[in-house]
Residue, then its C-alpha position, 0 to 999 in steps of 0.5 A: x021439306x028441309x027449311x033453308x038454314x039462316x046465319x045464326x046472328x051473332x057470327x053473321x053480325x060479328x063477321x060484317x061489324x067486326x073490322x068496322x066496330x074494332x077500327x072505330x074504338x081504335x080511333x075512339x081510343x087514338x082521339x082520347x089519348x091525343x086530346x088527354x095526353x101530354x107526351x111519352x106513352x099517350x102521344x105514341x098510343x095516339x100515333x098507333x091508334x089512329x094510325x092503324x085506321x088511317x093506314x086501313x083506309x089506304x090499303x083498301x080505298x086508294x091502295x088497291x087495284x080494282x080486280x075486273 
C-alpha cells in the first residue's frame, strides 16, 4: 500500500509565507529609509515600500468583493 505524498516543506512554506515575509521586509525597509533618510532617494524608497504594502492591503481587504 502507497503512503499519501506529503508537501515537501520549503515549496509548501514558500508558497504560504512568501507574500506575507516579502510585504513585511518591504515595509521593514519603508520604515528604515523613512526614520533614516533626509529627502531625494530615501524619502521616495520609503514612499514605495511602504506604499506597495498599503496598496496590498487595500486590494485584498476593502477593495475586493466577497465571491458567494
Amino acid at each position: 500500500m502507497k503512503k499519501p505524498q506529503e508537501p515537501h516543506a520549503p515549496h509548501h512554506v514558500r508558497r504560504v509565507w512568501g507574500w506575507p515575509i516579502a510585504l513585511g521586509l518591504m515595509t521593514a525597509v519603508g520604515l528604515v529609509s523613512a526614520l533614516f533618510s533626509d529627502g531625494g532617494v530615501g524619502d521616495m524608497l520609503a514612499w514605495a515600500t511602504l506604499g506597495i504594502p498599503t496598496f496590498v492591503c487595500f486590494w485584498y481587504g476593502w477593495g475586493r468583493r466577497p465571491r458567494g
